[in-house]
Predicted model as a PDB file, atoms N, CA, C, CB and O in Angstrom, pLDDT in the B-factor column:
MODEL        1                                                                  
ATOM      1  N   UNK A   1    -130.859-121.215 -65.193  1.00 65.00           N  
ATOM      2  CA  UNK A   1    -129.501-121.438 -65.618  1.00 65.00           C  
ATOM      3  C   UNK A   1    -128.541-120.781 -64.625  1.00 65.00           C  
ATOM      4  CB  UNK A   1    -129.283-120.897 -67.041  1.00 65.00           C  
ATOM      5  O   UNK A   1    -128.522-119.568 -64.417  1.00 65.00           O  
ATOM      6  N   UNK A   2    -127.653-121.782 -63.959  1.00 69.00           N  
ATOM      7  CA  UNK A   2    -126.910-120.966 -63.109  1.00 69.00           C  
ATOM      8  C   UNK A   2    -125.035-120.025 -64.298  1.00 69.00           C  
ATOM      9  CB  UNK A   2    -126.471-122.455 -61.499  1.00 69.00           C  
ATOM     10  O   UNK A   2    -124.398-120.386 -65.288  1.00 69.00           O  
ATOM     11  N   UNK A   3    -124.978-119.100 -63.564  1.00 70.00           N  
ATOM     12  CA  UNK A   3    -124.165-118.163 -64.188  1.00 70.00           C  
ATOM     13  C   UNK A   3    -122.543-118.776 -62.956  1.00 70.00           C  
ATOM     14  CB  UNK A   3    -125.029-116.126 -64.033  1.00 70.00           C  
ATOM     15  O   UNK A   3    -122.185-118.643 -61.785  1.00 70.00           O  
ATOM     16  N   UNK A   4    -122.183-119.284 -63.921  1.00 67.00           N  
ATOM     17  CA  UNK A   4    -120.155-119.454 -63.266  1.00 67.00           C  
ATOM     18  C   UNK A   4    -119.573-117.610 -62.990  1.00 67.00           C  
ATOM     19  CB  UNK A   4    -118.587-120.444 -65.279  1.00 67.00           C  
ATOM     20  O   UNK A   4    -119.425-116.590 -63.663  1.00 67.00           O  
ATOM     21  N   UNK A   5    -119.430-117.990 -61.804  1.00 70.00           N  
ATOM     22  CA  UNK A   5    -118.759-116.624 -61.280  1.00 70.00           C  
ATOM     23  C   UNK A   5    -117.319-116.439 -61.076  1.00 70.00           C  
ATOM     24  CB  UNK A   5    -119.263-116.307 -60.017  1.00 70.00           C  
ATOM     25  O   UNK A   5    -116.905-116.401 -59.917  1.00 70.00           O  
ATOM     26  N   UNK A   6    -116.504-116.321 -62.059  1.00 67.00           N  
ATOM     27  CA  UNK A   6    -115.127-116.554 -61.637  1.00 67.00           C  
ATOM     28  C   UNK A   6    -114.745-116.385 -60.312  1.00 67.00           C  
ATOM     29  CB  UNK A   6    -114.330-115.808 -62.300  1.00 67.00           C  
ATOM     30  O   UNK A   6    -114.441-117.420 -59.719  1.00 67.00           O  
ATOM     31  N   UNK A   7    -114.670-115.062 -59.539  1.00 70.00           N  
ATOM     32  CA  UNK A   7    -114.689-114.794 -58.139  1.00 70.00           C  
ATOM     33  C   UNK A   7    -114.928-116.331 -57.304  1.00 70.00           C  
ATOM     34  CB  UNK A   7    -115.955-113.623 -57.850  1.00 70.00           C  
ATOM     35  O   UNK A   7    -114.021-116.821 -56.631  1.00 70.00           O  
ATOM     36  N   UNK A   8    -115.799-116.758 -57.405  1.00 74.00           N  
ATOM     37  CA  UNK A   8    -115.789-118.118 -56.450  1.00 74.00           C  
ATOM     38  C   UNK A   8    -115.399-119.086 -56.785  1.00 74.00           C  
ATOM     39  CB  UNK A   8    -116.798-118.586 -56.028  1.00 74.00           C  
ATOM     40  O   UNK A   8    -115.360-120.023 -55.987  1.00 74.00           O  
ATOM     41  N   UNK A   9    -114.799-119.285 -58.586  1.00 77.00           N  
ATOM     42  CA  UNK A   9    -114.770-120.443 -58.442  1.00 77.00           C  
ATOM     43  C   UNK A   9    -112.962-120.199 -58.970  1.00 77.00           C  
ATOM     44  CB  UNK A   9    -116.067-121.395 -59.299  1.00 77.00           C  
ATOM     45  O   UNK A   9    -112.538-121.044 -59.758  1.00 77.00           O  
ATOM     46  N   UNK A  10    -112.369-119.515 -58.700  1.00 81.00           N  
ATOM     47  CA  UNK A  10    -111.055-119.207 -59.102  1.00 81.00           C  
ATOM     48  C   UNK A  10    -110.384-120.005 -59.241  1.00 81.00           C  
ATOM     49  CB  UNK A  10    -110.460-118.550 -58.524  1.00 81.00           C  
ATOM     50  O   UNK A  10    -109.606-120.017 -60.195  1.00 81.00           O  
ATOM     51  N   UNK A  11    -110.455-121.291 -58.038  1.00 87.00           N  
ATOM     52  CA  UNK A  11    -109.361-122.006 -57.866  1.00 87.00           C  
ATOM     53  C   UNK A  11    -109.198-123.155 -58.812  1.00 87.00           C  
ATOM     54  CB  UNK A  11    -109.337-122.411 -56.592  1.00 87.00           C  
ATOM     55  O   UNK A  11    -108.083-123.673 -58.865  1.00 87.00           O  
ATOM     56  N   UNK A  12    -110.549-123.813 -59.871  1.00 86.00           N  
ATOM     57  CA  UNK A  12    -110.598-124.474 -60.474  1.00 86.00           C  
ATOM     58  C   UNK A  12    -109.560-124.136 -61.511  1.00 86.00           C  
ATOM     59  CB  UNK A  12    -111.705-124.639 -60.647  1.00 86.00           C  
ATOM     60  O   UNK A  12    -108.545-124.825 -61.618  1.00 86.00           O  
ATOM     61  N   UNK A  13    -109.778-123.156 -62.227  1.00 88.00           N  
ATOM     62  CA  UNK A  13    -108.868-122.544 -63.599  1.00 88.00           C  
ATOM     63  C   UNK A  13    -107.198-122.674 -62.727  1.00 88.00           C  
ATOM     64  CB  UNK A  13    -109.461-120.327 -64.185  1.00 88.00           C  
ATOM     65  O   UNK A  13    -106.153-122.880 -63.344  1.00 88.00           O  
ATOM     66  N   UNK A  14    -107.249-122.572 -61.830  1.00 91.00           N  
ATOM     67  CA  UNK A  14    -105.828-122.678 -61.422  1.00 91.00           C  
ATOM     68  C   UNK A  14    -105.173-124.305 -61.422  1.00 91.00           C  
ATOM     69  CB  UNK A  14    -105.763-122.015 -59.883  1.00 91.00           C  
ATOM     70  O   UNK A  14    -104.094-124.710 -61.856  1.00 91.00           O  
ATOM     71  N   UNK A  15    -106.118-124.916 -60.859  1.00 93.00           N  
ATOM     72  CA  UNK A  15    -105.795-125.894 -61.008  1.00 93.00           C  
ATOM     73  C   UNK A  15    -105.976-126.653 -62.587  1.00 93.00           C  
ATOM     74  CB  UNK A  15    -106.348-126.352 -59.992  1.00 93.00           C  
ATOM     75  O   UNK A  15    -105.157-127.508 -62.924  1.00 93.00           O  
ATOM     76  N   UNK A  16    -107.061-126.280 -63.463  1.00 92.00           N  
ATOM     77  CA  UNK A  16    -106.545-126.827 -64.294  1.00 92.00           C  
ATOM     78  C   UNK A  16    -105.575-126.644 -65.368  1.00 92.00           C  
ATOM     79  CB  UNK A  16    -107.206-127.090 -64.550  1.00 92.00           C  
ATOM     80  O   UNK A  16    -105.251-127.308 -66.352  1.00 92.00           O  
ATOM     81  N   UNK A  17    -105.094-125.151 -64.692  1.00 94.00           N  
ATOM     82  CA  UNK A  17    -104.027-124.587 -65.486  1.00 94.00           C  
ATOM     83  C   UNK A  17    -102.129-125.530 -65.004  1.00 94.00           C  
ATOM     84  CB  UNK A  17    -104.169-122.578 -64.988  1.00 94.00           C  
ATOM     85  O   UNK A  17    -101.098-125.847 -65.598  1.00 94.00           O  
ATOM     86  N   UNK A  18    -102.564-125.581 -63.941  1.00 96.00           N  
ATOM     87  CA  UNK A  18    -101.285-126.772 -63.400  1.00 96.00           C  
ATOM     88  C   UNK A  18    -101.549-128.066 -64.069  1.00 96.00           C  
ATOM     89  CB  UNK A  18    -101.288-127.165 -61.582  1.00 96.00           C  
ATOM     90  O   UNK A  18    -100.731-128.266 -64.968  1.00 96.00           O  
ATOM     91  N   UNK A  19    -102.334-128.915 -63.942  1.00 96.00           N  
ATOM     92  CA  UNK A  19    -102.779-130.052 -64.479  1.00 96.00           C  
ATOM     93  C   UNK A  19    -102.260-130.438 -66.043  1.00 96.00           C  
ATOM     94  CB  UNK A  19    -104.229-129.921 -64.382  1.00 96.00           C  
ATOM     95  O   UNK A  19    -101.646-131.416 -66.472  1.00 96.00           O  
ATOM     96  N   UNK A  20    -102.881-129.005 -66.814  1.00 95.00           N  
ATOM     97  CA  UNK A  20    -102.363-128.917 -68.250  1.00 95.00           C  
ATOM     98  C   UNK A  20    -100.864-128.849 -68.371  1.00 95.00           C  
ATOM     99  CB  UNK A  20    -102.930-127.687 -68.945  1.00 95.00           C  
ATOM    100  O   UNK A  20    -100.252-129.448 -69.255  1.00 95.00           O  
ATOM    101  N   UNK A  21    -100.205-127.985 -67.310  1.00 96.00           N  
ATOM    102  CA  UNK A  21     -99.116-127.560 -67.859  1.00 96.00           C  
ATOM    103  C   UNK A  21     -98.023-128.898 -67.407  1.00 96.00           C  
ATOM    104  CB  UNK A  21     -98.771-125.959 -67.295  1.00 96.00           C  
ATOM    105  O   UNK A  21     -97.008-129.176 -68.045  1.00 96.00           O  
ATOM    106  N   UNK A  22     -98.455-129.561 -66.277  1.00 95.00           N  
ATOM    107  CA  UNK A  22     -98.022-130.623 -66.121  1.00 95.00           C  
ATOM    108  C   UNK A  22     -97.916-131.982 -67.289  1.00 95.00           C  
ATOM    109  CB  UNK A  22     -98.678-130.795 -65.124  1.00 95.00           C  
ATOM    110  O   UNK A  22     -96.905-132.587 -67.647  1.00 95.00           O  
ATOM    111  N   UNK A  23     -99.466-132.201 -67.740  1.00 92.00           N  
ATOM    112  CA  UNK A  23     -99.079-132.889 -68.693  1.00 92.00           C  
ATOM    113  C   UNK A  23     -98.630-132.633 -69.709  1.00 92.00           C  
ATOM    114  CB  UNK A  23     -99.651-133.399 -68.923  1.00 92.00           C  
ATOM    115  O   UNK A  23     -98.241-133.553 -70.428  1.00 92.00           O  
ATOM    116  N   UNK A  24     -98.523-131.260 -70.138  1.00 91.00           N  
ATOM    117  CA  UNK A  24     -97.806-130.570 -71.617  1.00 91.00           C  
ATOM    118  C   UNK A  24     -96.329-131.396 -71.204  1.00 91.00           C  
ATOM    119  CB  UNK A  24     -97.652-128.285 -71.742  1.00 91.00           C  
ATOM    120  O   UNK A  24     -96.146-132.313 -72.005  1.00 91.00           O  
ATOM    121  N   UNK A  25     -95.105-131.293 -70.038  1.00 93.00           N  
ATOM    122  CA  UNK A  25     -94.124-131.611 -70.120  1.00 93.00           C  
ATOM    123  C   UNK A  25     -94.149-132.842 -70.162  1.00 93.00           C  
ATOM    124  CB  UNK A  25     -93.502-131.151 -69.436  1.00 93.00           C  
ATOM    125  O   UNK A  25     -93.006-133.151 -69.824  1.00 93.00           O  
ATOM    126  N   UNK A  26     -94.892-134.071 -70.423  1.00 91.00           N  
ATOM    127  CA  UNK A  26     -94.143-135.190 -70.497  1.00 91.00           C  
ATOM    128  C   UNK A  26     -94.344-135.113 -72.359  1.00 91.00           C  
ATOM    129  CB  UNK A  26     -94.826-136.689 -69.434  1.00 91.00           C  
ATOM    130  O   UNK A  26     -95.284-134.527 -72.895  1.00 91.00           O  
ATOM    131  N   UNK A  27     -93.383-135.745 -73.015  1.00 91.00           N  
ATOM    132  CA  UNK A  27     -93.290-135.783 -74.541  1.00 91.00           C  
ATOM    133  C   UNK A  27     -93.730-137.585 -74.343  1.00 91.00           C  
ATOM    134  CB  UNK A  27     -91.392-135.210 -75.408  1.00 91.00           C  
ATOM    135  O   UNK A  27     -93.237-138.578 -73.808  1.00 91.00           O  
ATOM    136  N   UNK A  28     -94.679-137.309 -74.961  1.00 91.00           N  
ATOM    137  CA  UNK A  28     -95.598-139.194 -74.836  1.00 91.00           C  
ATOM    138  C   UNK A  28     -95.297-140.040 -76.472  1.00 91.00           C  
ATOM    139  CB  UNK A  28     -98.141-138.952 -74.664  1.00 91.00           C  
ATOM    140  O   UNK A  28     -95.744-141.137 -76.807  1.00 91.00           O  
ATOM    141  N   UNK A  29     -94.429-139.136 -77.262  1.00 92.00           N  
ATOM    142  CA  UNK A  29     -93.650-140.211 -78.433  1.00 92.00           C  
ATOM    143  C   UNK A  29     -92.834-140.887 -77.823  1.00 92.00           C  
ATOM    144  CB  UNK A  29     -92.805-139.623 -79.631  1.00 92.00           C  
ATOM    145  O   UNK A  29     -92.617-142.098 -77.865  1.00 92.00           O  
ATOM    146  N   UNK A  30     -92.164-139.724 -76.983  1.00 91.00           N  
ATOM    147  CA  UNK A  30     -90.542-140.837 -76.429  1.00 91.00           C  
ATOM    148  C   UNK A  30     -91.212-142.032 -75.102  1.00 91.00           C  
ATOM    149  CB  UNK A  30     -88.784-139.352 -75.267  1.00 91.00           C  
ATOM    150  O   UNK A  30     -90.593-143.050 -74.792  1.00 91.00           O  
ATOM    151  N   UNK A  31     -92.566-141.627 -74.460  1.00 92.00           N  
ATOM    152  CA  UNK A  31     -93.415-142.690 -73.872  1.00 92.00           C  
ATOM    153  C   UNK A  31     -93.710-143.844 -74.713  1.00 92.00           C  
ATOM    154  CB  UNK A  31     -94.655-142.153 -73.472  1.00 92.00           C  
ATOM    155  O   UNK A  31     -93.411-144.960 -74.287  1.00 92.00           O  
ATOM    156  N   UNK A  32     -94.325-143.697 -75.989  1.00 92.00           N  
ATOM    157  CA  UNK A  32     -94.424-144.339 -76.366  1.00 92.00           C  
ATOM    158  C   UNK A  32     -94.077-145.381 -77.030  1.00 92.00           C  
ATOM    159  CB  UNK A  32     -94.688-144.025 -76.411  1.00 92.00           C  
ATOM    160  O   UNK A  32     -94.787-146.358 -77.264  1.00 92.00           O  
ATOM    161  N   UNK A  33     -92.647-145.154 -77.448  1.00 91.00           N  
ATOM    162  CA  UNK A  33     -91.744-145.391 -77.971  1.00 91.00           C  
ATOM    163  C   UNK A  33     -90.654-146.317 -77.191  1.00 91.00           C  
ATOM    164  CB  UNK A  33     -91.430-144.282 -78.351  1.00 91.00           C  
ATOM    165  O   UNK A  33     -89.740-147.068 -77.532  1.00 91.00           O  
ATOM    166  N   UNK A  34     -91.151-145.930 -76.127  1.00 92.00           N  
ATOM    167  CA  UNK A  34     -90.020-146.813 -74.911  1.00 92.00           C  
ATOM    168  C   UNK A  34     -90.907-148.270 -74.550  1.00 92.00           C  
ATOM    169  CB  UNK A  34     -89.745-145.661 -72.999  1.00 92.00           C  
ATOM    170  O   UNK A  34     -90.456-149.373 -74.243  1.00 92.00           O  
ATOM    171  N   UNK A  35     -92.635-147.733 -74.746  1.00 92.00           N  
ATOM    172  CA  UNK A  35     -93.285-149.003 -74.411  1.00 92.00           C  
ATOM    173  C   UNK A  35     -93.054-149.808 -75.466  1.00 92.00           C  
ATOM    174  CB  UNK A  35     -94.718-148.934 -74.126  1.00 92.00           C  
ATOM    175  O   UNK A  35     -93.473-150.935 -75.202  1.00 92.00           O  
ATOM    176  N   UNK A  36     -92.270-149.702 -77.234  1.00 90.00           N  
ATOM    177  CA  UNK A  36     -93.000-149.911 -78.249  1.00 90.00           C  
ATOM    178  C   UNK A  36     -91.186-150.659 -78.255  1.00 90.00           C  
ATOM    179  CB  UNK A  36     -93.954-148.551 -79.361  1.00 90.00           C  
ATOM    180  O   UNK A  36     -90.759-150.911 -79.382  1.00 90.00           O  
ATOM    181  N   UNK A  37     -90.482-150.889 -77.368  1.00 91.00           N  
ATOM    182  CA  UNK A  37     -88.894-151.022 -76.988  1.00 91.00           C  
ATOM    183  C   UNK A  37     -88.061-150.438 -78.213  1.00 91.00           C  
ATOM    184  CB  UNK A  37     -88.407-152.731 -76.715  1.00 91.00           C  
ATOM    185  O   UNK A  37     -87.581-151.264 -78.990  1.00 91.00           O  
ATOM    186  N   UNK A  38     -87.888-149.340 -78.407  1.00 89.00           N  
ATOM    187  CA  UNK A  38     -87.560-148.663 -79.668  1.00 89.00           C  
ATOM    188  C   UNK A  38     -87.564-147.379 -78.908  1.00 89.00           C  
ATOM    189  CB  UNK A  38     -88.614-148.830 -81.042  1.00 89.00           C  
ATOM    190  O   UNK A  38     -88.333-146.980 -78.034  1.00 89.00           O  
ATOM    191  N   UNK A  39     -86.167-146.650 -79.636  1.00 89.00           N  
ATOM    192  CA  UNK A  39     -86.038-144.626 -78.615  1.00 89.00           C  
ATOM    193  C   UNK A  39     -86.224-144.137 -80.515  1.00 89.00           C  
ATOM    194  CB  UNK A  39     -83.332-143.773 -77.263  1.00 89.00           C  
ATOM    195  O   UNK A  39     -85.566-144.399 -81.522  1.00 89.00           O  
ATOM    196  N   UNK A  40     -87.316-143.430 -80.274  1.00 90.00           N  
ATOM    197  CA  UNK A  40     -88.097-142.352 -81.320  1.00 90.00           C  
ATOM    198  C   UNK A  40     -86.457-141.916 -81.555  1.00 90.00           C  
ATOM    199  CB  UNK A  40     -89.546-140.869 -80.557  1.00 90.00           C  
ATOM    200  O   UNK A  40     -85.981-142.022 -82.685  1.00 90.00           O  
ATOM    201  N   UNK A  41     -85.941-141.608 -80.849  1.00 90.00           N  
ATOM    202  CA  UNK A  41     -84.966-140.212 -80.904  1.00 90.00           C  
ATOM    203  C   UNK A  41     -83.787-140.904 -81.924  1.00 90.00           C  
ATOM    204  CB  UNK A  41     -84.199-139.588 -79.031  1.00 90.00           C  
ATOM    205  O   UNK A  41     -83.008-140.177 -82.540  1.00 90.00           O  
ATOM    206  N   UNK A  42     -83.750-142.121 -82.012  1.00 90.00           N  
ATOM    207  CA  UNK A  42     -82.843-142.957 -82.606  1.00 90.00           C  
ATOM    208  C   UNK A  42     -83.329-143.431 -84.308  1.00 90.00           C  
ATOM    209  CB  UNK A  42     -82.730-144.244 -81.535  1.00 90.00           C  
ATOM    210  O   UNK A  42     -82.465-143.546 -85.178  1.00 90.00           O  
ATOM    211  N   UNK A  43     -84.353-143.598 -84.510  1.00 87.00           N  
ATOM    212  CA  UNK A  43     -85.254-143.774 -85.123  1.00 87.00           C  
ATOM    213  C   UNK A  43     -85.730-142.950 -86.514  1.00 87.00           C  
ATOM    214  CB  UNK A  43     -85.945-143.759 -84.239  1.00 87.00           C  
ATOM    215  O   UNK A  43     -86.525-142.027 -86.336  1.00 87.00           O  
ATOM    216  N   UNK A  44     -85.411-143.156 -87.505  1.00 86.00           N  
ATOM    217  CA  UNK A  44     -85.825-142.358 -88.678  1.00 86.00           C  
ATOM    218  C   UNK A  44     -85.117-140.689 -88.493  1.00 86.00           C  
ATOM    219  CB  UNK A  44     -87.670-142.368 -88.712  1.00 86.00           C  
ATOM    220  O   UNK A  44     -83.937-140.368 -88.349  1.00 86.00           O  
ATOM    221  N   UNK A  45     -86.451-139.770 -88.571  1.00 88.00           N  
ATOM    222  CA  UNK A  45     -85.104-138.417 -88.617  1.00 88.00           C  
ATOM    223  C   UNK A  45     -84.880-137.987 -87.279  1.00 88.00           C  
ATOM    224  CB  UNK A  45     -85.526-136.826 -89.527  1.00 88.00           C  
ATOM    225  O   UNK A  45     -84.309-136.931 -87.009  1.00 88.00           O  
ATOM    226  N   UNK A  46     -85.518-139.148 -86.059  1.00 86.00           N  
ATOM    227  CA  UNK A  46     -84.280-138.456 -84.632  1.00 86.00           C  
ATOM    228  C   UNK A  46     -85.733-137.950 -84.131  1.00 86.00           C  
ATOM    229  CB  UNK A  46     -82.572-136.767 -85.043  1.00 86.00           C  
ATOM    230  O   UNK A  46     -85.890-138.251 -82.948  1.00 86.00           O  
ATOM    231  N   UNK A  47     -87.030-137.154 -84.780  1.00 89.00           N  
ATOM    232  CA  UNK A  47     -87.240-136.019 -83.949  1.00 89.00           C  
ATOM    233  C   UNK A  47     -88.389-136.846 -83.406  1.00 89.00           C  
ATOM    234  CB  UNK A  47     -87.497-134.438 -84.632  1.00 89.00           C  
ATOM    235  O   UNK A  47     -89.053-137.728 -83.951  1.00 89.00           O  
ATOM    236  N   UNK A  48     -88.448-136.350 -82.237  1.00 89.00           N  
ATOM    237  CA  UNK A  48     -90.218-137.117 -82.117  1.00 89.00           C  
ATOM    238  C   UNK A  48     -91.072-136.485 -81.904  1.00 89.00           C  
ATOM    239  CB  UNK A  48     -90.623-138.057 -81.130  1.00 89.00           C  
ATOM    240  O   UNK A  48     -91.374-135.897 -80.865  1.00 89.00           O  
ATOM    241  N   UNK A  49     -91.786-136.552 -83.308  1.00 89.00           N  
ATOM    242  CA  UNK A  49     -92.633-136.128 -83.529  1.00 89.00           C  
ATOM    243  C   UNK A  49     -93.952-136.968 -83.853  1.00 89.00           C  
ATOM    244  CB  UNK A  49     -92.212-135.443 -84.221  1.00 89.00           C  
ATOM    245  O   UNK A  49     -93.888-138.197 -83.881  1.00 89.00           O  
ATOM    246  N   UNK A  50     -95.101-136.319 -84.086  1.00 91.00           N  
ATOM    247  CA  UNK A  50     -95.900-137.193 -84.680  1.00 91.00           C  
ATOM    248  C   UNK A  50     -95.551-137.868 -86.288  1.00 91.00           C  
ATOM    249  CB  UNK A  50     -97.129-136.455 -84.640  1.00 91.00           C  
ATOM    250  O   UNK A  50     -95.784-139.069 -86.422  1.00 91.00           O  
ATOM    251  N   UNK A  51     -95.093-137.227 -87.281  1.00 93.00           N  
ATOM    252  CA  UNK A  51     -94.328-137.584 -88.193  1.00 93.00           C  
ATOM    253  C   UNK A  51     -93.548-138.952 -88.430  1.00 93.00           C  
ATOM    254  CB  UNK A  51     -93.638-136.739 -88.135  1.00 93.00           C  
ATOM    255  O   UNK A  51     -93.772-139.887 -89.199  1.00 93.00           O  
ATOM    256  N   UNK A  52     -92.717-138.761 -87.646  1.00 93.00           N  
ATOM    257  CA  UNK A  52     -91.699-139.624 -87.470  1.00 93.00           C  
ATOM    258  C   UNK A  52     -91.875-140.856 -86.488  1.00 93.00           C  
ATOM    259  CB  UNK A  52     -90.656-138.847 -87.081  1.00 93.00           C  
ATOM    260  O   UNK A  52     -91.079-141.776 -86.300  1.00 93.00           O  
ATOM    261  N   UNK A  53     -93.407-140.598 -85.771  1.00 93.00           N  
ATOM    262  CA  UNK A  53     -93.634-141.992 -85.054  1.00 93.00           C  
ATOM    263  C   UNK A  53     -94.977-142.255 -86.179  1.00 93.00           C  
ATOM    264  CB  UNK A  53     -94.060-141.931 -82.982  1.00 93.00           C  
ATOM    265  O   UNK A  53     -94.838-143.467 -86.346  1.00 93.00           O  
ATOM    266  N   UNK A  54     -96.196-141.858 -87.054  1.00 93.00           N  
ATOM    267  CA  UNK A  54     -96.263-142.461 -87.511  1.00 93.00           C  
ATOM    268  C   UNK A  54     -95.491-143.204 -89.020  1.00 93.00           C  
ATOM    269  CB  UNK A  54     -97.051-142.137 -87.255  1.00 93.00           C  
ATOM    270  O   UNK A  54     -96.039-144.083 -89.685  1.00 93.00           O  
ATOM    271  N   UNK A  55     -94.213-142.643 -89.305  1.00 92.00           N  
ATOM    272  CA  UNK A  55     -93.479-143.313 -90.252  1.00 92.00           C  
ATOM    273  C   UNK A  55     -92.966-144.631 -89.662  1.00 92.00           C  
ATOM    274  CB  UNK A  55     -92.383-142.446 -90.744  1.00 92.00           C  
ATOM    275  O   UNK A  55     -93.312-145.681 -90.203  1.00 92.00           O  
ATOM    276  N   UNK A  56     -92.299-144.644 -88.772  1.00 91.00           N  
ATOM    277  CA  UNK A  56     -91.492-145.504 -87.689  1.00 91.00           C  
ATOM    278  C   UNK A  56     -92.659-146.853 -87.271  1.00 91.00           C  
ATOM    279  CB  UNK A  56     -91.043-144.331 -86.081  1.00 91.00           C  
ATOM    280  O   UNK A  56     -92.517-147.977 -87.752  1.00 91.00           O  
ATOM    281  N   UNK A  57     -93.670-146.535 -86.412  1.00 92.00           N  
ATOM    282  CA  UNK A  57     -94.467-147.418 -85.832  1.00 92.00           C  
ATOM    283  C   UNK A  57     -95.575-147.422 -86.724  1.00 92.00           C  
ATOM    284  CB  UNK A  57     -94.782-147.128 -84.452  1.00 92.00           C  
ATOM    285  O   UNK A  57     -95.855-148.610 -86.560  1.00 92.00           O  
ATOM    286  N   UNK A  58     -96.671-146.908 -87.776  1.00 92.00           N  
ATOM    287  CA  UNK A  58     -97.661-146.829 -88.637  1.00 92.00           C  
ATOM    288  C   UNK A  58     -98.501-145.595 -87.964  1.00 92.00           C  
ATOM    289  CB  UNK A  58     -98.419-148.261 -88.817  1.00 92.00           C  
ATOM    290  O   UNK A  58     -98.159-144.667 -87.231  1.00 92.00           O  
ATOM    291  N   UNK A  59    -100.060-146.090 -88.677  1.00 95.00           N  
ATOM    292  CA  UNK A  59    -100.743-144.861 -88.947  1.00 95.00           C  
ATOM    293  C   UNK A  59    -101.208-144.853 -87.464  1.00 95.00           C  
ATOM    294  CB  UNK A  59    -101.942-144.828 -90.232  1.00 95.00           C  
ATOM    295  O   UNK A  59    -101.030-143.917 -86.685  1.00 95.00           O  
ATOM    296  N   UNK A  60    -101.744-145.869 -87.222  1.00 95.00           N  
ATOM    297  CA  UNK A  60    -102.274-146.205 -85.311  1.00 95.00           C  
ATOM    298  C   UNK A  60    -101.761-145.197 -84.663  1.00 95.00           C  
ATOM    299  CB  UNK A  60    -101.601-147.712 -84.365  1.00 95.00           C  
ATOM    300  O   UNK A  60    -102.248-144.108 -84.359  1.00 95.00           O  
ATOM    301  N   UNK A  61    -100.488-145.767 -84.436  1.00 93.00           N  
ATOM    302  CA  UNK A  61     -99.501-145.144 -83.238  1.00 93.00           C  
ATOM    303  C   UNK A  61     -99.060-143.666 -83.389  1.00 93.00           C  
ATOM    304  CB  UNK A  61     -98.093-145.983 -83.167  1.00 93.00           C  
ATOM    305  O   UNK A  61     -98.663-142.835 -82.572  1.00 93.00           O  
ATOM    306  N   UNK A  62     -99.213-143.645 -84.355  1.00 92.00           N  
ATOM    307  CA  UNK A  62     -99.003-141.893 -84.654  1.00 92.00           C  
ATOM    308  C   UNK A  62    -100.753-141.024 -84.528  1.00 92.00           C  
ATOM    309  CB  UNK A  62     -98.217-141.658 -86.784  1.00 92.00           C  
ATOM    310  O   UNK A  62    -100.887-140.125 -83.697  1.00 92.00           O  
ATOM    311  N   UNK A  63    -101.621-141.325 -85.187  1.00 94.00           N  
ATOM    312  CA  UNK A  63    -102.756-140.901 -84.663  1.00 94.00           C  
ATOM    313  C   UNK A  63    -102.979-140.938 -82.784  1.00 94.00           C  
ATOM    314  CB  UNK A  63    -103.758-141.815 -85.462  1.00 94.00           C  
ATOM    315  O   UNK A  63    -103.506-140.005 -82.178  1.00 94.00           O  
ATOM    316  N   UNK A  64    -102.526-142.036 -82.196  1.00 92.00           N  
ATOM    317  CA  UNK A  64    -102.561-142.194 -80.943  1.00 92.00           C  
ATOM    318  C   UNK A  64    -101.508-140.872 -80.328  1.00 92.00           C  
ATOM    319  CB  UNK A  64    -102.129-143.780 -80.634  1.00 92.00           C  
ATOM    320  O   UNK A  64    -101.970-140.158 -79.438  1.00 92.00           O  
ATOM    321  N   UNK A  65    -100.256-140.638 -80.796  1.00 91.00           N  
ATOM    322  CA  UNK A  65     -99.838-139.862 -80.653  1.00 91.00           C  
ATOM    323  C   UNK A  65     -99.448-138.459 -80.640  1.00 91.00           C  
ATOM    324  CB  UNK A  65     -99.700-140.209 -80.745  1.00 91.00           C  
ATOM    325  O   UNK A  65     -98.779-137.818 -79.829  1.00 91.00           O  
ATOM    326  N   UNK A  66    -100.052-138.115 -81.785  1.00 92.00           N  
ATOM    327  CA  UNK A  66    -101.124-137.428 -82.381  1.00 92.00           C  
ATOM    328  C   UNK A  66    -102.606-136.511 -81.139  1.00 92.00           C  
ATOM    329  CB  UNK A  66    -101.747-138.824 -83.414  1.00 92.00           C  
ATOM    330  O   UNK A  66    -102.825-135.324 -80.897  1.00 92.00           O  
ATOM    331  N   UNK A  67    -102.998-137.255 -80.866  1.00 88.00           N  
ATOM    332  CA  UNK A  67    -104.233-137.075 -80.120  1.00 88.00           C  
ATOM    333  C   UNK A  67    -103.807-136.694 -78.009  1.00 88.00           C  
ATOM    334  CB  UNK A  67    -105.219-138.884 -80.519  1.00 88.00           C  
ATOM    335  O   UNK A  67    -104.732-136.516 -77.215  1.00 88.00           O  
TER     336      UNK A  67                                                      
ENDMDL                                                                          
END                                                                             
């Protein structure tokens, strides 16, 4: 069994610490919502959330959003 040595492999966690934090900033209701030609933000109570996109679009699109 090989043993992960942080020391060598440092640069991975860095990068997937950018990667994550990159995709944390896109908000993928108001993505989705733009593909779905409808602004979440306009939409039931405004917020976009998972909530309020599956009230708005159903259970699908909010589990999708959701996830």
């Amino acid at each position: 069994m090989k043993v992960f040595d942080f020391a060598e492999n440092w640069y991975w966690f860095l990068v997937a610490a950018i990667v994550c934090y990159l995709v944390g900033c896109f908000n993928f209701a108001v993505i989705i919502s733009k593909i779905k030609k409808k602004d979440i933000r306009g939409v039931g109570s405004g917020n976009p959330g998972t909530m309020n996109m599956t009230r708005s679009f159903g259970l699908k699109i909010g589990v999708i959003n959701f996830l």
